[in-house]
N, C-alpha and C positions, 0 to 999 in steps of 0.2 A: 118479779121479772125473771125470767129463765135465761139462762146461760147461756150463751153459743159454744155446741165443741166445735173442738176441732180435730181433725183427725192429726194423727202425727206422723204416718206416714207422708199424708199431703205435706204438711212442714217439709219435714224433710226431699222430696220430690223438687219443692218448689222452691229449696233453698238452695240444692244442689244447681239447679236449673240457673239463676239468677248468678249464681258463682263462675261456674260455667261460661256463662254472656261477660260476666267480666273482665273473666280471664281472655274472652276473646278477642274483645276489643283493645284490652291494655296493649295485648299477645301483638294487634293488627298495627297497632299505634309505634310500638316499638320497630319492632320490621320495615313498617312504611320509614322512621327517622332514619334506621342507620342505613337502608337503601340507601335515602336521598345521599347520605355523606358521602355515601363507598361512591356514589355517581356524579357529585361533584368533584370529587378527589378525580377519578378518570376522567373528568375534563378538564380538569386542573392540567393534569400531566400530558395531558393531548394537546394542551393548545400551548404548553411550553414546549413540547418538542417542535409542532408545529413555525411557533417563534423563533423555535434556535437551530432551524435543519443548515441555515449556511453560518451558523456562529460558531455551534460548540465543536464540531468535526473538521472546519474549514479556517483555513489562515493566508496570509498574504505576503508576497513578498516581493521588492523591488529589487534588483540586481542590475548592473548595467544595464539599464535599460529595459530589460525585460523582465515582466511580471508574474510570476511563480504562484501558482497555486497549492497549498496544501490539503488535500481531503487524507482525511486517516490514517498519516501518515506517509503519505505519496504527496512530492513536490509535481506537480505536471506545468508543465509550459510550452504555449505555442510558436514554433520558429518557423516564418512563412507558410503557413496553414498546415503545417505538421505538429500532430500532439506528442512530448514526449513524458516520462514519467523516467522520480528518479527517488531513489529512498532517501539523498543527503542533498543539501542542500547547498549552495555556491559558498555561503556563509562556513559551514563544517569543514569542506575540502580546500580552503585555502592555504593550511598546511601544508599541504602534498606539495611535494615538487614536480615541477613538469619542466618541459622542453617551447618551446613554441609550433603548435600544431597546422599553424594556419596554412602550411602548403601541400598540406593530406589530403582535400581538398582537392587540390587539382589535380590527382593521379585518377589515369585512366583506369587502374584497376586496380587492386589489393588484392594482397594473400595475408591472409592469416594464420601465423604461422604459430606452433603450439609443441610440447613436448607431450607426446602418448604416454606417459609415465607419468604427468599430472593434469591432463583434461583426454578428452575422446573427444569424436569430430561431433557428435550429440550435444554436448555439455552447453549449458542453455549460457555460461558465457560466451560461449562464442559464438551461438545463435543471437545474440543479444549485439554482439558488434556487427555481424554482415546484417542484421534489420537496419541498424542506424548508418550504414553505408546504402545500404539500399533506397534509403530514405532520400538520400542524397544524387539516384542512382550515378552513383559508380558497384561498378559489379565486383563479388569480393570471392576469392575462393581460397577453399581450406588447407594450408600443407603443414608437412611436418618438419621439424627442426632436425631428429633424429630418424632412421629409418626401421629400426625396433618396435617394433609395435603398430606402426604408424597403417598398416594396409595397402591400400593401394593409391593414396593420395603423394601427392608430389613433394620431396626434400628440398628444404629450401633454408640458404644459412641466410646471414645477416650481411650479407656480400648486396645482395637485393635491396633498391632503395623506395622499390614499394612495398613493403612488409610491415606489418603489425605484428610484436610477437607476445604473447600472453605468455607469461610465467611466472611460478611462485619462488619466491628467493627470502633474504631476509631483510627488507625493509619493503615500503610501497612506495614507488616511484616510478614517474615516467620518463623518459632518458632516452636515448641515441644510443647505438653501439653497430657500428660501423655504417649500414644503408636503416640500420631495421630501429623502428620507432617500438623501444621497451618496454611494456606495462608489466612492472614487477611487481607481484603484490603477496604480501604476508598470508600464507594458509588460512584462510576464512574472511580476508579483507578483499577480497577481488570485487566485491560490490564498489568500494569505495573507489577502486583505482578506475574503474570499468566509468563509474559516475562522472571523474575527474576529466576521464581522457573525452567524454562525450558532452561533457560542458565546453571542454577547450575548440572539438570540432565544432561546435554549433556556437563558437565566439561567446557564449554570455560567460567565461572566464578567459 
């Protein structure tokens, strides 16, 4: 009986071949598994954020009465279909000392009165209290305590018993001195006092 050859380059041709095919399907098999994970895993995380959009960024809070929203650090709350937004909450500021606010209120107008040596008539605090006056509208306009610096806005002491006066001293507190209703606040705490004095006008402190 005769012998079959075989070539060896065909072997080899057809062995490389065959190795090849294998490598390409383990190759496809592999790729195809860790796909699916990596794209589970993305829905995994898509559908927990999805579940937690008003959980994990959002909180709640009851205050006299009124219901305090927290998103991302912003308390916002509605007072008669007006939104307001505050970085501390009723809870934080009840330390601060205040005055009782509640007949701010009935004044037909405001001055806001300021020392030019620590705000300018720009400074977003003080843009921040004629909005929440405005809100209210009674009309607020800008003067100065000093006439130094101050431009051409109007000198106004504390003889005046419609005045708001912003200034930085050494403690935060809200207070009287003489007509003029005091937001004294610590170098870098004017958020806090500015917060206090605007919960007191909108009653929920």
């Amino acid at each position: 009986m005769k012998k079959k050859k075989f070539s060896k380059s065909k072997i080899t041709t057809e062995s490389i071949s065959e190795v090849k095919t294998s490598l390409f399907n383990k190759r496809n098999i592999a790729l195809f598994v860790v796909g699916g994970i990596v794209l589970i895993m993305i829905l995994s995380v898509f559908s927990v954020g999805l579940g937690n959009d008003n959980g994990i960024n959002s909180d709640s809070l009851e205050y006299n009465g009124y219901e305090l929203i927290n998103k991302e650090g912003i308390w916002l709350v509605k007072v008669n279909g007006v939104d307001y937004s505050f970085e501390y909450s009723p809870n934080e500021l009840e330390a601060i000392k205040t005055v009782d606010l509640s007949n701010v209120l009935s004044l037909r107008k405001v001055y806001l009165v300021f020392n030019p040596e620590e705000f300018s008539e720009n400074s977003l605090e003080l843009a921040r209290l004629r909005q929440v006056f405005y809100s209210k509208n009674i009309p607020s306009s800008l003067a100065c305590i000093k006439e130094k610096g101050c431009g051409d806005l109007p000198i106004i002491d504390c003889s005046s018993s419609d005045s708001v006066y912003l200034r930085n001293g050494n403690k935060s507190e809200i207070y009287k001195e003489g007509g003029c209703f005091v937001l004294e606040a610590i170098l870098g705490e004017e958020p806090i006092i500015i917060n206090r004095f605007i919960y007191g006008l909108l009653d929920i402190m």
